[in-house]
N, C-alpha and C positions, 0 to 999 in steps of 0.2 A: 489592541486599541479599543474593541467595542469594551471590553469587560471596564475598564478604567472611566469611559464615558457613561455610563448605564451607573456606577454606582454613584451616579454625581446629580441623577434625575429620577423626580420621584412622579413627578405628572406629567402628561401629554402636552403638549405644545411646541413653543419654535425658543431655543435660547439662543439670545444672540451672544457672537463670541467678544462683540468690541475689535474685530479687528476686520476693519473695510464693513461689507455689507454680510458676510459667512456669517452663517445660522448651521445649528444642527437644529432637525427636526426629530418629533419625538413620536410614537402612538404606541399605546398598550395593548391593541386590539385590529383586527382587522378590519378595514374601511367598506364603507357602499361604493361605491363609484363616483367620483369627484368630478367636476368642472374646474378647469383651469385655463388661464392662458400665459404661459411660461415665454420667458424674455431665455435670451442668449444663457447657456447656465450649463454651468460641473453639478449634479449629484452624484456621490458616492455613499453607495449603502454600505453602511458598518455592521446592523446587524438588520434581521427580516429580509421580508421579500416587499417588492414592488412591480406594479404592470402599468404601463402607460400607453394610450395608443395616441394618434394622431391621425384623423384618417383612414387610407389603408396601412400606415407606418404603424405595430406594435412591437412593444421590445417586452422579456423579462425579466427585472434586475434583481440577483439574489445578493448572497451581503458578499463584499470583493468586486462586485462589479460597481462602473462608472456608466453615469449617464450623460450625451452630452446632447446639449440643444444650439443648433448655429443658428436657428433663426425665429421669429417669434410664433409660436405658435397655438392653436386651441387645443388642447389635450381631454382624452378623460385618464384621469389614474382610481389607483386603489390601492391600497396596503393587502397580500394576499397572507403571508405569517406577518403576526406580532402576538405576543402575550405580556400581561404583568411578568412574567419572569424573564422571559426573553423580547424585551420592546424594539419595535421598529425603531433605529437607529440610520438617520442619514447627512452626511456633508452635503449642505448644500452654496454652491458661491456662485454669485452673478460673473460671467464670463467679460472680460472687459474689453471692449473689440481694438479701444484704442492702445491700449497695450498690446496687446495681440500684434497690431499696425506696425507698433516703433520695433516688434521682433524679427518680421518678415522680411526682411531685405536679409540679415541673418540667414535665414534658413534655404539650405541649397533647394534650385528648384529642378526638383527629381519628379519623375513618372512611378509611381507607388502600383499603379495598375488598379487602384480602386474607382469603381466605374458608378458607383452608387452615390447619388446625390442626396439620400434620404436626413431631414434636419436633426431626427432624432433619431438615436444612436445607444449600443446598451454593447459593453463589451466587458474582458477582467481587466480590472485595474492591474496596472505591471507594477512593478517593486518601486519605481524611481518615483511614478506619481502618490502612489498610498505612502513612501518614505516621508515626501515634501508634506501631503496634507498631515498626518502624522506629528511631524514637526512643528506645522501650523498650530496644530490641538492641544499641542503643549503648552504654547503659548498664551492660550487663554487664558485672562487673568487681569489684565491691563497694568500691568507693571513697566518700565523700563526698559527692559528686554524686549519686551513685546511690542512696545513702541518704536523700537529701532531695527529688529528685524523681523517682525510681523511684514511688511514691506516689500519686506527683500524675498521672504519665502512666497509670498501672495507671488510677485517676480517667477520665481522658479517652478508654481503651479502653473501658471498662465504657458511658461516657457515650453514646460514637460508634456499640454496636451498639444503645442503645438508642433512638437515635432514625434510626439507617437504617430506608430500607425493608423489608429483610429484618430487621429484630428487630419485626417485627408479632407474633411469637407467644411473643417476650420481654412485648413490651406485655400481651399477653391475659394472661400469667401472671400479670402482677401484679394484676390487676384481680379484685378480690374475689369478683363476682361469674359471672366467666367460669368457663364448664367444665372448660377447661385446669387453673384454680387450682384447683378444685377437685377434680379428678384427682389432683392431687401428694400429698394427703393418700391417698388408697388405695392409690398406685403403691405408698406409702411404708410403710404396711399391712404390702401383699405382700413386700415385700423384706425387713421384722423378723420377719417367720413365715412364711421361704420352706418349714418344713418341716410347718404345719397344714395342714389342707386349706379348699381355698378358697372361699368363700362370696360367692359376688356378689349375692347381697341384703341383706349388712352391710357389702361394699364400696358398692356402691350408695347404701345409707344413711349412707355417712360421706361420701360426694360431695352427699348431698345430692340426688339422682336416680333415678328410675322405674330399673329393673332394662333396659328395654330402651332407655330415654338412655343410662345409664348406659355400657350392651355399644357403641352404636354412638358414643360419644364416646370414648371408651375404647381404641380402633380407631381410630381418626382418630387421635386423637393417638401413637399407640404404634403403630400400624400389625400390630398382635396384638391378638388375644383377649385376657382377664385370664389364662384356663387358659392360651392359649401365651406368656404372660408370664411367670406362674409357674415355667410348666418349663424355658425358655430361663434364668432367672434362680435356679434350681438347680441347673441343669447346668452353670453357668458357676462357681456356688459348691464343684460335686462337681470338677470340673476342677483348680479350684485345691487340694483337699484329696486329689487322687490325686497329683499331682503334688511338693506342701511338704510331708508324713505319709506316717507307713508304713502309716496306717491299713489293716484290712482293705477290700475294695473291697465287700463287704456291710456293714459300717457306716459309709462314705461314703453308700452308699445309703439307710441308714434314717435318716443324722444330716441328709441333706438333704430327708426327708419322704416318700422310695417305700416303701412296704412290698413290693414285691418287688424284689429284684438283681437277677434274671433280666429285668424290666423296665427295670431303671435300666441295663442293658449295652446292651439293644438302643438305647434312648435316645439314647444317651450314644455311642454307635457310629454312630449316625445323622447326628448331631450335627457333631461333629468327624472321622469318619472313620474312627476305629478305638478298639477296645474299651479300657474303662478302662484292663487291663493293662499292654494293648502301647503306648498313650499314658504309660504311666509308666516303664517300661523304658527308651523310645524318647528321655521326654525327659531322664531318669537319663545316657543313653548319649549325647546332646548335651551336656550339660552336661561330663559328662568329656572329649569331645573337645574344644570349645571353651570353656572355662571362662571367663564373664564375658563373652563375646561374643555372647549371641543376645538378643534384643529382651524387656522383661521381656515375662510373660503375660499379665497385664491393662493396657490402656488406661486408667490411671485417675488421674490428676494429683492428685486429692485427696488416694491413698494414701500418694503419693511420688513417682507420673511413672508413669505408664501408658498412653497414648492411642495 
């Protein structure tokens, strides 16, 4: 599968396949360390390596393995191998929950014994799901064929993670009354008022959970506190608003919720590595020398292809 895709791509970036929202992503070289905040999402690496943490959650995905995200979250990744001869190669598709939803009554509800709630996930792809994406990849093209069972096989991906053993905490999500589920509602909270300040006894209360379930599920799943959830998933918002906007770098600061600049520098420095500033200059000053060539800056396939 990788050798057939690689001879189809000659520069680094995201090509989309035309079918749903799937993108393969591309890199010839190995990455710095990236900010992201990743939506629900399959990646399978075809060829390279990749590290993604979340938190205390890191996984390492070599090429055969899958990645899966149940829930949304602030990542950093990296590309650890890629070369011009040998390029980072990966499937990337937005997880579709409400599909996911119309399968679940479907699937017997079995005790797997998997006890680990962690959202991000890195295991080998089995034969059945690499067959379907596979299948998928052939299709690209936008022809005919690909219009009538593009469809069907997106269908049979969604199906395949949900009943491997590694989508046990696709399962819990759906399950009404699992913690998991009811996490996604406050994740979901935090992220539309990443600039209020945060209350984890009304997040709590929209999970439906004691204040201290609430902190230690919460953590489990997201592998972060709610507060370092919050700030990772500011930072990630001020990042992108230094970077697209001339804004001033004190009203990035206060549009993402710091009342002071002088905090949101150090932060934000901390973070990524260097000060707002010089991260805007720096990537002002990429962008003109390689125009159209560097990897977008979010990870996020929902938006348009980002992972």
């Amino acid at each position: 599968m990788a050798g057939d895709l690689v001879d189809t791509q000659a520069t680094d970036g995201v090509t989309k396949l035309g079918l749903g929202d799937a993108v393969i992503l591309w890199r010839s070289h190995p990455s710095a360390i990236e900010g992201a905040l990743y939506r629900p999402l399959l990646c399978m690496v075809i060829q390279g390596v990749k590290e993604v943490m979340a938190g205390t959650h890191r996984v390492h995905c070599p090429a055969g393995h899958a990645i899966i995200v149940s829930h949304d979250l602030p990542v950093l990744s990296r590309i650890t191998e890629a070369s011009p001869d040998k390029p980072y190669a990966a499937f990337v598709l937005p997880i579709d929950l409400g599909l996911l939803r119309s399968f679940y009554d479907l699937v017997p509800d079995f005790d797997d014994g998997q006890k680990d709630m962690a959202a991000l996930r890195s295991y080998p792809a089995d034969a059945g799901l690499t067959g379907a994406v596979a299948r998928f990849l052939a299709l690209a093209g936008g022809d005919v064929a690909a219009a009538l069972l593009g469809p069907i096989l997106l269908r049979e991906i969604h199906a395949r993670l949900l009943v491997s053993a590694q989508g046990a905490i696709l399962r819990r999500f759906l399950r009404r009354d699992d913690p998991s589920n009811h996490l996604a509602r406050a994740i979901a909270s935090i992220r539309s008022s990443i600039n209020e300040p945060l209350s984890v006894s009304d997040l709590a209360a929209q999970a439906g959970m004691s204040k201290s379930s609430f902190h230690a599920h919460f953590k489990a799943v997201t592998g972060q506190t709610p507060g370092q959830y919050q700030k990772d998933v500011r930072l990630l918002e001020a990042r992108r608003l230094v970077m697209e906007s001339s804004d001033a770098i004190s009203s990035v600061a206060f549009d993402v919720g710091y009342e002071s600049p002088a905090q949101f520098s150090r932060d934000y420095a901390r973070k990524f590595g260097h000060s707002p500033r010089e991260d805007r200059h720096q990537g002002r000053a990429r962008t003109r020398a390689t125009p159209g060539a560097a990897m977008p800056a979010r990870e996020r396939p929902t938006a348009g292809a980002r992972q």
